[in-house]
C-alpha positions in Angstrom: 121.1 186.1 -111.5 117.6 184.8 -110.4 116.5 181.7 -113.2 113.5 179.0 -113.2 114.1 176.1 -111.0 114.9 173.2 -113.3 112.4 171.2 -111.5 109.7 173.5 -112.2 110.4 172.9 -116.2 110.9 169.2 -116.0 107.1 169.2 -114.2 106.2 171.5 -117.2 107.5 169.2 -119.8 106.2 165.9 -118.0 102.7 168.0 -118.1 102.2 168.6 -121.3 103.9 165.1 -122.3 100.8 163.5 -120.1 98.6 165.9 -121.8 99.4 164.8 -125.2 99.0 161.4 -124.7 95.8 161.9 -123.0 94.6 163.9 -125.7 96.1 160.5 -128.2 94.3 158.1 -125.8 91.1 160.1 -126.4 91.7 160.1 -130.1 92.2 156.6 -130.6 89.1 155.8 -128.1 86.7 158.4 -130.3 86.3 160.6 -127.3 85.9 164.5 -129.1 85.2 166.0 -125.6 88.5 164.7 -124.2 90.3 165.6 -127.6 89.3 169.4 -127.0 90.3 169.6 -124.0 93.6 168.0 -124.5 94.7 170.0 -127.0 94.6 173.1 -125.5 96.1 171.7 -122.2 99.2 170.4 -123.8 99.5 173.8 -126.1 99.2 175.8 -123.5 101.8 173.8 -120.8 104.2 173.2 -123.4 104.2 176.9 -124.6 105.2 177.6 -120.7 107.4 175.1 -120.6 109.5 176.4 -124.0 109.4 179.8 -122.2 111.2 178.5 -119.5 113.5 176.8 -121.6 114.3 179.8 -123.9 114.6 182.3 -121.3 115.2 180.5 -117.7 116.7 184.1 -116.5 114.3 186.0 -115.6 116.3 188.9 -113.7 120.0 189.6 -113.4 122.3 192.4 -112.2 125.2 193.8 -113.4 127.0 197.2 -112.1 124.9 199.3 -114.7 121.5 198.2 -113.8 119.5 195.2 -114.2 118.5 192.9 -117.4 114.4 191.4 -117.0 113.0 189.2 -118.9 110.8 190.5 -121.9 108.2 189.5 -124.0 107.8 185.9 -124.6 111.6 185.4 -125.2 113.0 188.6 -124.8 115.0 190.6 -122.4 115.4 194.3 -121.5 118.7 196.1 -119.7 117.0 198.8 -117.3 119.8 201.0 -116.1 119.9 201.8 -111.8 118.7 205.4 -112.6 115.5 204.6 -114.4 114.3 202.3 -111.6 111.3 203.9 -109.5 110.6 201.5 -106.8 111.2 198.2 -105.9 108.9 196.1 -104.0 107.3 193.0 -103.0 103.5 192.8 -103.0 102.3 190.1 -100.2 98.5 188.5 -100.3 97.0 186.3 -98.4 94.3 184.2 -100.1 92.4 180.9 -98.7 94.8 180.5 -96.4 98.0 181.2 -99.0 100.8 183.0 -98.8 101.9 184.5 -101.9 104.6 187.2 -103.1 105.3 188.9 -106.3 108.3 190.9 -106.7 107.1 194.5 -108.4 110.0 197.0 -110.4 108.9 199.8 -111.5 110.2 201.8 -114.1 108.0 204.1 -115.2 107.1 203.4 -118.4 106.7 199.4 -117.0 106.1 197.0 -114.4 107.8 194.2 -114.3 106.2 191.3 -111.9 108.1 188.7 -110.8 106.5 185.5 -108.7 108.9 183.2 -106.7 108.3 180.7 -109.4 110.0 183.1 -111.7 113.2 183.5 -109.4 113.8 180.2 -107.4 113.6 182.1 -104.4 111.5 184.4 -101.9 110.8 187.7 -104.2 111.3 189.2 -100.5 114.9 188.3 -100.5 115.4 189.8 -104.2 114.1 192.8 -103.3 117.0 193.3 -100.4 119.4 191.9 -102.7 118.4 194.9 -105.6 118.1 197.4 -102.7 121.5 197.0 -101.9 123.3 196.6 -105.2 121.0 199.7 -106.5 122.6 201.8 -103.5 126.3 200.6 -103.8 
């Protein structure tokens, strides 16, 4: 079972608790600009933050396939057979590495950033490998 780091939604929460007050700061001090940009901001942080809080896991196994996470609070069993490919898409940009863990079954894609799993995507991807073959 791969899940959101707990510290990764705390920093969430704590950002779009700073946003708010921000945006009340600029309310009270009759700044619009700052206003409309806070709003947004703390909308959009704390709708990633209730994500995470709804649906920390994002992928687990079991012995008939896998469960991903769906939607905006969803999830979806995806049995072993219907899997295509499993993979890990590495980029290099400015000087950063990043990884995103690819499943394809067909009909979807699911993508799958470290972020998403708590750890390296490249170690999920041996860790399906294996269980997919057993």
């Amino acid at each position: 079972m791969w899940r959101v780091r707990r510290e990764l939604v705390a920093v969430k929460i704590l950002a779009a608790v700073a946003c708010a007050a921000l945006g009340g700061y600029w309310y009270l001090s009759g700044d619009v600009r700052g206003v409309i940009l806070a709003v947004p901001a703390t909308l959009l942080v704390g709708a990633m933050a209730l994500r995470d809080l709804l649906v920390p896991v994002r992928l687990a196994t079991d012995a008939s396939g896998i469960t991903v996470a769906h939607g905006y609070a969803g999830s979806r069993h995806v049995p072993w057979d219907q899997i295509e490919d499993i993979k890990v898409d590495v980029r290099t940009r400015y000087g950063r590495r990043s990884e995103m863990l690819e499943i394809d079954t067909g009909d979807n894609l699911h993508l799958f950033s470290r972020s998403d799993l708590g750890v390296s995507p490249t170690e999920v991807a041996a860790e399906l490998r294996r269980l997919r073959a057993a």
